[in-house]
C-alpha positions as CSV (number, residue, x, y, z in Angstrom):
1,X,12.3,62.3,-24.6
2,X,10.9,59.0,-26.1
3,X,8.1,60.6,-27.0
4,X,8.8,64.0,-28.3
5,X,7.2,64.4,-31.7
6,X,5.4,61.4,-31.8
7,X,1.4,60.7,-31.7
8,X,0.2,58.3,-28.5
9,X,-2.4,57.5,-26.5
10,X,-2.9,58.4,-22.5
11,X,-4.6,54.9,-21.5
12,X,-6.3,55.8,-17.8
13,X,-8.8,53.9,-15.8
14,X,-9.9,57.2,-14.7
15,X,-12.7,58.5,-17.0
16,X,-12.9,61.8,-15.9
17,X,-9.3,62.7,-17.3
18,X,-11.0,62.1,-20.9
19,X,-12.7,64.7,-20.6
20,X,-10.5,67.3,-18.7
21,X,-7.9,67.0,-21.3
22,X,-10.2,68.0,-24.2
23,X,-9.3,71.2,-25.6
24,X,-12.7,72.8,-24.5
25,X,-12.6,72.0,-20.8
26,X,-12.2,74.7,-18.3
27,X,-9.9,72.7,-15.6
28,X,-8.7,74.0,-12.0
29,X,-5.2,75.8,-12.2
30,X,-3.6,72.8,-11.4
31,X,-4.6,70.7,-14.0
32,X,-3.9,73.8,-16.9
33,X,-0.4,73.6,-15.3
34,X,-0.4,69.9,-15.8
35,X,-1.4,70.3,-19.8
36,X,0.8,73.2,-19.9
37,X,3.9,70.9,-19.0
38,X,2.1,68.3,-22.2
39,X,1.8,70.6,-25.0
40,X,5.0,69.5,-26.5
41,X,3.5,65.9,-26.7
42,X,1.1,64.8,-29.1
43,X,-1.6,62.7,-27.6
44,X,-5.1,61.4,-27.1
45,X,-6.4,60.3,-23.5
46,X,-8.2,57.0,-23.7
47,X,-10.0,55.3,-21.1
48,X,-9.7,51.8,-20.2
49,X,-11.8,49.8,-17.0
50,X,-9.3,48.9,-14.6
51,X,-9.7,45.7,-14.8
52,X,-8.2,45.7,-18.4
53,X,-5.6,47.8,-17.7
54,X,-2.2,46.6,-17.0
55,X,-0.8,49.7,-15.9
56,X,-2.7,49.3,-12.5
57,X,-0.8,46.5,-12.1
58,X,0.2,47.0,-8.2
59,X,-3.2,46.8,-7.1
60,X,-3.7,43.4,-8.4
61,X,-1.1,41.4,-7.8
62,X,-1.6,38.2,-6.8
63,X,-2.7,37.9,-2.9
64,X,-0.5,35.1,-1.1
65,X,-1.8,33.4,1.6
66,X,-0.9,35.0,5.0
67,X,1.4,32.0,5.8
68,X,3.2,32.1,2.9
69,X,4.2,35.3,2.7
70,X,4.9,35.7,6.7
71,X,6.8,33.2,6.4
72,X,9.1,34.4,3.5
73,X,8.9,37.6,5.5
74,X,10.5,36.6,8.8
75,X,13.1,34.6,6.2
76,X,14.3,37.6,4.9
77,X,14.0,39.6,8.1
78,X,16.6,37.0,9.6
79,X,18.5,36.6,6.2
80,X,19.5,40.3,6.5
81,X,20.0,40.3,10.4
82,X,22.0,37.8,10.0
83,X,24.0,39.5,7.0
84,X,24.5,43.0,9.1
85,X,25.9,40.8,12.2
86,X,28.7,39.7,9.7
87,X,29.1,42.5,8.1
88,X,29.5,44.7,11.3
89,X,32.1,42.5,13.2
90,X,35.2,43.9,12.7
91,X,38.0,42.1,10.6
92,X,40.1,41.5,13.9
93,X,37.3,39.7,15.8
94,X,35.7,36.8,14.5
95,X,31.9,36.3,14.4
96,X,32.2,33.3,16.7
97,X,34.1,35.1,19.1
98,X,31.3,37.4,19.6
99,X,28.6,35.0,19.3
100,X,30.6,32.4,21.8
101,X,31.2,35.6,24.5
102,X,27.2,36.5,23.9
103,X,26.0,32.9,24.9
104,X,27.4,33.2,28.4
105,X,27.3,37.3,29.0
106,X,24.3,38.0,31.0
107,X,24.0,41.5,30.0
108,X,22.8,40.3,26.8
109,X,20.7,37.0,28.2
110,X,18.8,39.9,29.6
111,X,18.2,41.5,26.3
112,X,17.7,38.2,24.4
113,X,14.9,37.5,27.4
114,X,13.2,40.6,26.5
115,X,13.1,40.5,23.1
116,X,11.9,37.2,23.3
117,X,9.0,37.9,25.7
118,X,8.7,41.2,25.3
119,X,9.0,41.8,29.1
120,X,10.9,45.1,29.4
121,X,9.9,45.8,32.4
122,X,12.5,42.6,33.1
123,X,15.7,44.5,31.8
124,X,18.1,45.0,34.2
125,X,20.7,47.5,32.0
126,X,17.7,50.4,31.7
127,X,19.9,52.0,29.0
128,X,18.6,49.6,26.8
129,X,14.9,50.7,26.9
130,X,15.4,54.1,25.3
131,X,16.3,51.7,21.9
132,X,14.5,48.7,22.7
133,X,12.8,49.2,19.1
134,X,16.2,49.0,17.4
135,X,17.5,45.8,19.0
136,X,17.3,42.2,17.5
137,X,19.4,38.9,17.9
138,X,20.2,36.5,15.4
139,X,21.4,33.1,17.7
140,X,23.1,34.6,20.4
141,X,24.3,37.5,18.9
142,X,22.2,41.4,19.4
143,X,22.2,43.9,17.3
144,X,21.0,47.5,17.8
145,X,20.0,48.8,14.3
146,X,23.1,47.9,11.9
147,X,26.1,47.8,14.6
148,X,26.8,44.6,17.4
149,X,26.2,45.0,20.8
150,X,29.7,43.7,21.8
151,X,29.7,41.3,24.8
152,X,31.1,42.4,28.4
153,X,34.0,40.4,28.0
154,X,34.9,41.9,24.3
155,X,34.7,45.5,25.2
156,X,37.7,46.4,26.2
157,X,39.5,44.3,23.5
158,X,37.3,46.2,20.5
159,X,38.0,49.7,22.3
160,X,42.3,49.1,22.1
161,X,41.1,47.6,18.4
162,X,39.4,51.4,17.6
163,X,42.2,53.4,18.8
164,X,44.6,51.6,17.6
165,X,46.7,53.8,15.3
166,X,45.5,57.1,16.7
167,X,48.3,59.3,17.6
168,X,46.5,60.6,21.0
169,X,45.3,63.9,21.5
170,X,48.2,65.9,21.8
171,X,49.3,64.8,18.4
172,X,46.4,65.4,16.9
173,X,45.8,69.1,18.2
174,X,49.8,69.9,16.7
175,X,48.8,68.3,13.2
């Protein structure tokens, strides 16, 4: 809509688009219906080496060293694991609860072990294997994907917390 009605140029660091976009050229079917979608616009294709181009930008950003950015990498990987463990405990439960009743489940060791290690073959809930690729731990705390794996101990606490305020079945069914 910017453009409408006014005269531009096309910069590409493809050459060959010069010439396909002339008037004269006989293109493939697919490239008519591309020109057929620009005949409102008024333009000139103009190529420009790559190298001069700014519009290529992405492909030459600036490399950083493979330390560097690994680093930063495994920063933010733990920045947002640790940000979904928070965000996931519910408002009854505290965080240090959970983390504090992770530290001694063994359940969990397990799973920290593994993760660790990467000795599956080790785990002795097997349930875990068919997501092993989802699970993570920040301190003592494991995740699976976005939710907390909630500690032996907690279960039973978290499960009254999640029905709590449900009217029951029967209820339910009349409503």
């Amino acid at each position: 809509m910017y453009l409408l009605g006014h005269d531009f140029e096309l910069l590409t660091d493809h050459r060959p688009l010069e010439f396909i976009f002339l008037p004269k050229s006989k293109p493939c079917a697919q490239v008519e219906r591309w020109m057929l979608r620009m005949q409102p616009f008024k333009y000139v294709v103009k190529y420009i080496p790559g190298s001069q181009n700014i519009a290529d930008s992405l492909s030459r950003l600036l490399v950083v060293p493979k330390n560097e950015s690994n680093q930063g990498e495994i920063n933010q990987t733990e920045e947002y694991i640790r940000f979904v463990a928070t965000e996931s405990t519910p408002n009854a439960v505290k965080i240090e609860d959970v983390d504090k009743m992770s530290l001694n489940d063994k359940e969990l060791q397990n799973i920290r072990n593994c993760l660790l290690n990467g000795r599956w073959h080790e785990l002795l809930n097997k349930q875990y294997l068919t997501v092993k690729q989802e699970l993570s731990s920040i301190g003592h705390i494991v995740l699976r994907g976005t939710r907390l794996v909630i500690p032996t101990e907690l279960r039973n606490q978290i499960l009254k917390l999640g029905h709590k305020g449900h009217p029951g079945i029967v209820l339910m069914k009349q409503r």
